[in-house]
N, C-alpha and C positions, 0 to 999 in steps of 0.2 A: 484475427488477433494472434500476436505473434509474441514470444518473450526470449529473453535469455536470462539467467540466472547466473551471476558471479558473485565472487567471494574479494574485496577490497583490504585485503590484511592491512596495510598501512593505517586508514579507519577502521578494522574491525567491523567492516558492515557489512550486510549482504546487498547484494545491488539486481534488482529486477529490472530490466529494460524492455520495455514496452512498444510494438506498433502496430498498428492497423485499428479495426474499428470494438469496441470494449462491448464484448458478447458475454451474458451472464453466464452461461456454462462454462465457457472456456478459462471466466476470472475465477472461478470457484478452484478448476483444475489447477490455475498458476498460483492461487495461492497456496495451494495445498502442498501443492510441490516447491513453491518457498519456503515453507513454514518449514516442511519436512529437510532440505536443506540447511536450514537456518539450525534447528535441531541437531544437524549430523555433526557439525563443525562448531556447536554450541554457541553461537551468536545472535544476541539481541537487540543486535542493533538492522533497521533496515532502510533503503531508501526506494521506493517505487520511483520510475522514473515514464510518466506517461505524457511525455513531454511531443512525441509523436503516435497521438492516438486521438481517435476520435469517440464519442461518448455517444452510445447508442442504445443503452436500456432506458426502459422506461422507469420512473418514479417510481413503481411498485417493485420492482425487478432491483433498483438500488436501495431501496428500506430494508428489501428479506437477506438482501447479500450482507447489510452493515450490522443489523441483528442478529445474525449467526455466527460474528465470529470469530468466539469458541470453539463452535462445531470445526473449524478448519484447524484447529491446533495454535492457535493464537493465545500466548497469553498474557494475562495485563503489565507482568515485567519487559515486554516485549517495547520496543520503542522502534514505530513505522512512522517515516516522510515517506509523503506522498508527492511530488514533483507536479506539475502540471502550466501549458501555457493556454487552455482553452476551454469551452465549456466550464467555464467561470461555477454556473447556475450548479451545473451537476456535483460539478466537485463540492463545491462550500456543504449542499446538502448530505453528501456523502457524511463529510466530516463533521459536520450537525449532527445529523441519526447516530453516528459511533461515539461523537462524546455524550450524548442524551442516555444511552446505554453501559454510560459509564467506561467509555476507552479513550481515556484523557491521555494515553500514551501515544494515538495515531493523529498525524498534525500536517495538513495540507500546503502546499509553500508554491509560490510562482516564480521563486526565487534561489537557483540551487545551492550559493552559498548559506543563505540562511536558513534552509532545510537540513545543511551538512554542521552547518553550527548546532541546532537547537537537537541534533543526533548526538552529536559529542558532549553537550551539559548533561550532567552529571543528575 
């Protein structure tokens, strides 16, 4: 699993780009170092972009990631698109467990314009 981390001043977003196959250690690492980014530059807006990635934790492995995170410096003013065009199953439940836990601000999109829209609503 691979990332890059840009700054989109035009949107004010932070932009993660995403590829290879989605290892729990390693997302824990890129968030953190998103988060920590997003922080420097004081931006709360975000767009995960796992558009070329493949989903390789298991269920249990994506419950403890979406329940933690707090612990990675996440917070609920925080407003994260998620991108995605595969592992439909994975994703939906991702974004299940995080609004179950109360983070109605992180919002899954197959769709990049309308993940870029519902970033800029207010």
């Amino acid at each position: 699993m691979d990332w890059e981390i840009t700054h989109n001043e035009l949107k004010k977003a932070v932009i993660i780009s995403v590829t290879g196959k989605i290892v729990n250690e390693e997302l824990t690492q890129m968030a953190i170092e998103g988060v920590t980014f997003a922080g420097e530059i004081k931006c709360t807006k975000c767009l995960i972009d796992y558009t070329a990635v493949e989903a390789s934790d298991d269920i249990f492995d994506t419950f403890e990631f979406m329940t933690h995170l707090d612990d990675l410096g996440l917070q609920h003013s925080d407003k994260v698109a998620v991108l995605y065009n595969t592992d439909v199953d994975y994703h939906k439940f991702a974004e299940t467990v995080a609004y179950n836990r109360g983070w109605s601000n992180i919002m899954y999109f197959m769709n990049a314009e309308q993940a870029w829209q519902w970033l800029e609503e207010q």
